[in-house]
C-alpha positions in Angstrom: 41.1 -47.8 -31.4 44.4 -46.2 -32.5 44.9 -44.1 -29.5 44.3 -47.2 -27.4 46.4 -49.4 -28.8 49.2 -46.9 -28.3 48.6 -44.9 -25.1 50.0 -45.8 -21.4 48.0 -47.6 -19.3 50.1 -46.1 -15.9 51.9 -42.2 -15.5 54.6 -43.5 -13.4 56.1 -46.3 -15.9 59.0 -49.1 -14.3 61.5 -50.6 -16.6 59.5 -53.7 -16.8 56.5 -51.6 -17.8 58.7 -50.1 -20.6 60.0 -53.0 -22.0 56.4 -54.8 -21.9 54.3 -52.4 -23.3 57.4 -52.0 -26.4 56.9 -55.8 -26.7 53.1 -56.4 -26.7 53.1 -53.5 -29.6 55.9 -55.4 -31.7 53.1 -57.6 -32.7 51.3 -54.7 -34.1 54.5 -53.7 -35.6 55.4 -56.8 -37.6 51.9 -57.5 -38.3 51.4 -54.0 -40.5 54.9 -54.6 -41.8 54.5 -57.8 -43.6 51.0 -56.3 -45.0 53.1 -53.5 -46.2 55.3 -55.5 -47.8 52.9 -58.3 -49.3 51.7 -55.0 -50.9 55.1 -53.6 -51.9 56.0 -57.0 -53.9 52.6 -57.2 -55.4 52.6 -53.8 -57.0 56.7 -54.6 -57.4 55.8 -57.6 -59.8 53.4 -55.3 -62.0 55.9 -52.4 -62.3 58.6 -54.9 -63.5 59.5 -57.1 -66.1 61.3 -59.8 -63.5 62.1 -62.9 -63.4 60.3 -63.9 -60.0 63.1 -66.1 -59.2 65.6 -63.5 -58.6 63.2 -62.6 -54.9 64.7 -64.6 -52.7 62.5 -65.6 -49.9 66.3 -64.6 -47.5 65.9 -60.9 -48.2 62.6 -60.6 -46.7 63.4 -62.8 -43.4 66.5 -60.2 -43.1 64.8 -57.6 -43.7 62.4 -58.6 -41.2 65.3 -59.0 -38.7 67.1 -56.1 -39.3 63.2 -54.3 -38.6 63.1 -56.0 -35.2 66.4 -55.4 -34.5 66.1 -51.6 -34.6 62.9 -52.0 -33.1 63.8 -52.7 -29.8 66.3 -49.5 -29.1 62.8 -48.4 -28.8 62.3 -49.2 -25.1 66.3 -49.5 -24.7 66.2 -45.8 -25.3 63.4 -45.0 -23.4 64.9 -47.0 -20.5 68.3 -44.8 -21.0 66.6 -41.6 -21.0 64.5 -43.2 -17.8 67.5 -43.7 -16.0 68.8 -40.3 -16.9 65.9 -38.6 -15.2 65.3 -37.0 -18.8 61.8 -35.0 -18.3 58.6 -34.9 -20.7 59.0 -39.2 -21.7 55.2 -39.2 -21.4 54.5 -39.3 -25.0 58.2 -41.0 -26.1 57.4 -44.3 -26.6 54.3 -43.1 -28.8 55.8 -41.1 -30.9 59.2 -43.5 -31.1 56.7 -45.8 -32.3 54.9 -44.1 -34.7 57.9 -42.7 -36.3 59.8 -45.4 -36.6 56.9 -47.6 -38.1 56.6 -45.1 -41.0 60.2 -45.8 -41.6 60.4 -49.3 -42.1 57.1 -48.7 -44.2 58.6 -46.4 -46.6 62.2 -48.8 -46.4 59.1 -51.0 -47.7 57.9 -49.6 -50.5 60.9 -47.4 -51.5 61.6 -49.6 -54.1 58.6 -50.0 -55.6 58.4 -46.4 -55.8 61.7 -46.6 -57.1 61.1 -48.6 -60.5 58.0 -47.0 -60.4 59.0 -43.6 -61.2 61.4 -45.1 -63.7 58.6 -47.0 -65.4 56.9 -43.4 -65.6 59.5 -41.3 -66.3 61.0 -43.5 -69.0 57.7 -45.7 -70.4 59.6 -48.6 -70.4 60.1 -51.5 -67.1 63.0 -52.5 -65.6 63.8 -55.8 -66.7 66.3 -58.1 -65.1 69.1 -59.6 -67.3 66.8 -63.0 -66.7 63.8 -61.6 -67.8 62.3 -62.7 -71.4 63.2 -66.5 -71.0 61.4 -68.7 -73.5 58.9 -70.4 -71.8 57.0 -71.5 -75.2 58.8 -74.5 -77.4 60.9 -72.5 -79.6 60.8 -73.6 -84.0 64.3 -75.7 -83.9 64.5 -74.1 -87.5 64.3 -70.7 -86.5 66.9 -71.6 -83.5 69.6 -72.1 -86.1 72.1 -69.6 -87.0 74.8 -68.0 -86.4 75.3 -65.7 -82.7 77.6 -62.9 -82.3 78.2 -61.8 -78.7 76.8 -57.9 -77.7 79.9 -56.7 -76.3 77.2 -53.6 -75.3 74.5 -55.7 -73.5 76.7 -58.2 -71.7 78.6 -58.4 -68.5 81.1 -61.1 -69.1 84.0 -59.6 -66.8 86.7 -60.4 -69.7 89.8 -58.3 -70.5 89.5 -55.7 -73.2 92.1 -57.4 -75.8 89.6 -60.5 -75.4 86.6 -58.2 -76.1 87.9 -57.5 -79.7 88.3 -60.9 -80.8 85.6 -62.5 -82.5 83.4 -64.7 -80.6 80.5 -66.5 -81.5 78.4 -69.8 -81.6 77.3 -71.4 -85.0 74.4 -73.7 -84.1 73.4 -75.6 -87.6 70.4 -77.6 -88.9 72.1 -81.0 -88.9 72.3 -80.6 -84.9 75.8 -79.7 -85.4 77.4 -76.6 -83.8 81.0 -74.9 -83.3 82.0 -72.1 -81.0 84.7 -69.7 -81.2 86.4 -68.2 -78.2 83.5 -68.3 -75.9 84.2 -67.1 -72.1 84.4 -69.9 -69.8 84.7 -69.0 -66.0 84.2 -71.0 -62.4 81.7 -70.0 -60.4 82.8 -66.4 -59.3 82.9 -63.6 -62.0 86.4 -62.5 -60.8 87.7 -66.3 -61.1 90.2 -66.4 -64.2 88.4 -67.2 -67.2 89.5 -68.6 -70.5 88.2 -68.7 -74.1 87.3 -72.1 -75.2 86.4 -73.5 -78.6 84.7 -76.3 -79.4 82.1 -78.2 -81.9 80.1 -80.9 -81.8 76.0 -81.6 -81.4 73.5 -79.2 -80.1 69.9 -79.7 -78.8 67.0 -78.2 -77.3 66.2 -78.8 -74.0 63.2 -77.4 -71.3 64.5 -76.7 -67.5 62.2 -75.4 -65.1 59.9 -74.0 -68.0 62.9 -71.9 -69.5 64.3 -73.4 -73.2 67.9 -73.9 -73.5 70.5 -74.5 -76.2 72.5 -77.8 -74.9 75.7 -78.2 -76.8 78.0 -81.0 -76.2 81.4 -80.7 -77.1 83.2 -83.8 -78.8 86.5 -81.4 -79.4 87.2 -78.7 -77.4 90.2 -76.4 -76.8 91.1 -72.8 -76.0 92.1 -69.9 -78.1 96.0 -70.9 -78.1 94.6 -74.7 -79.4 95.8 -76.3 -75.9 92.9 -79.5 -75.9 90.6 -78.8 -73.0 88.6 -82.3 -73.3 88.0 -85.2 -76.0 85.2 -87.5 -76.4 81.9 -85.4 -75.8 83.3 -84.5 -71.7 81.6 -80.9 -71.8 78.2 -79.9 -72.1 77.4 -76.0 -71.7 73.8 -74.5 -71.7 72.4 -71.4 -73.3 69.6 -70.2 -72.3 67.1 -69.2 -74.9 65.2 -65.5 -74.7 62.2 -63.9 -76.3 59.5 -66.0 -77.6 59.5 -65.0 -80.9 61.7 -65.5 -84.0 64.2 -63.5 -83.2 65.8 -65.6 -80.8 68.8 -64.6 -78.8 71.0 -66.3 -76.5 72.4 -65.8 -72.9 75.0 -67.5 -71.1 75.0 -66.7 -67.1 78.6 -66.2 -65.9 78.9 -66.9 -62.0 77.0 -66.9 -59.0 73.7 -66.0 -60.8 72.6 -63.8 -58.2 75.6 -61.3 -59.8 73.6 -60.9 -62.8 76.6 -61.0 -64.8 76.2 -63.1 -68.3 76.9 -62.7 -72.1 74.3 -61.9 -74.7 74.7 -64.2 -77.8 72.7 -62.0 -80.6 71.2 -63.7 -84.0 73.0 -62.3 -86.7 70.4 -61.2 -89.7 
């Protein structure tokens, strides 16, 4: 069945032979292509600890694209070396075929045998930074407390002098909180940032099954006491991870698609 679907039908070929018999087999190519890679992402989710979110449905229409693309210097080359009077193209498209189907299969799974090897290598799965969000209802009691950030663990984009200052958030039991010199930035990492502080009332929220600290800030100014708003004008979300009692707290800096955030640790 194999060799038919494959083999020429006609020894002396014209163009329009060429270029139909690479089109009728694209099917077949895009066809075993998306079955490689429904496979890829199913055994992808089990090797990682992911946030399905992050899969954008965009990488795997371009990479579909850039497939097909490729694809069809198939009969474009065969057409060339036609036109060149190049001998022995009996078997070209076959093999073109065949060769570059395996390629985009293993482009496929390449990195699912990636995280794969790093899974078994190290014991451990890759985890995104947005991996672990609370899903369950966290104890507001056990929320409280004071959060230092992990200058280790985070990717804030801030200058070094700003690294050794102290920042933190102080969420208390009375729904009160205050911050101190917490990283504010616009939407692009790179975008000049400032360190704000602030107090004022905190709360627990739920946004697309993920728990967050809300704070809303009824004083607010940066580090060199310039006011920044009055009157409860800012509110600024944490997002809560691990479900368990030792909560910690992450703030995503950016275009989340970066991946570049700040790690707010309980202190013990």
């Amino acid at each position: 069945m194999r060799n038919q679907l494959l083999k020429y039908n006609l020894t002396d070929r014209k163009w329009f032979h060429i270029i139909g018999w690479w089109e009728i087999r694209r099917i077949i190519f895009n066809i075993i292509l998306l079955l490689s890679g429904i496979l890829s992402l199913i055994i992808f989710l089990f090797i990682l600890k992911f946030d399905t979110n992050i899969i954008q449905p965009i990488t795997a229409i371009g990479f579909g694209l850039l497939a097909n693309f490729f694809y069809t210097f198939g009969w474009i080359t065969e057409l060339f070396f036609k036109f060149i009077k190049r001998q022995n193209l009996n078997t070209f498209g076959i093999k073109t075929f065949k060769i570059g189907l395996g390629f985009f299969i293993l482009l496929t799974f390449l990195p699912t045998i990636f995280f794969g090897l790093n899974w078994a290598i190290t014991g451990k799965k890759f985890s995104s930074p947005y991996s672990n969000y609370t899903t369950i209802k966290p104890d507001f009691n056990k929320i409280v407390g004071i959060y230092s950030l992990d200058k280790t663990n985070s990717s804030t984009g801030i200058s070094e002098t700003d690294r050794l200052k102290e920042i933190k958030i102080i969420l208390n039991s009375d729904s009160s909180f205050s911050m101190k010199n917490i990283p504010i930035f616009g939407f692009e990492q790179y975008q000049k940032y400032e360190l704000w502080n602030g107090k004022g009332k905190w709360r627990l929220i739920c946004d697309n099954d993920k728990w967050k600290v809300s704070v809303h800030c009824d004083t607010l100014f940066t580090s060199d006491s310039k006011s920044v708003f009055k009157d409860g004008f800012f509110t600024k979300e944490f997002t809560i991870k691990n479900n368990e009692s030792s909560y910690n707290l992450y703030q995503i800096i950016g275009d989340p698609d970066e991946w570049t955030g700040a790690l707010y640790v309980k202190n013990k």
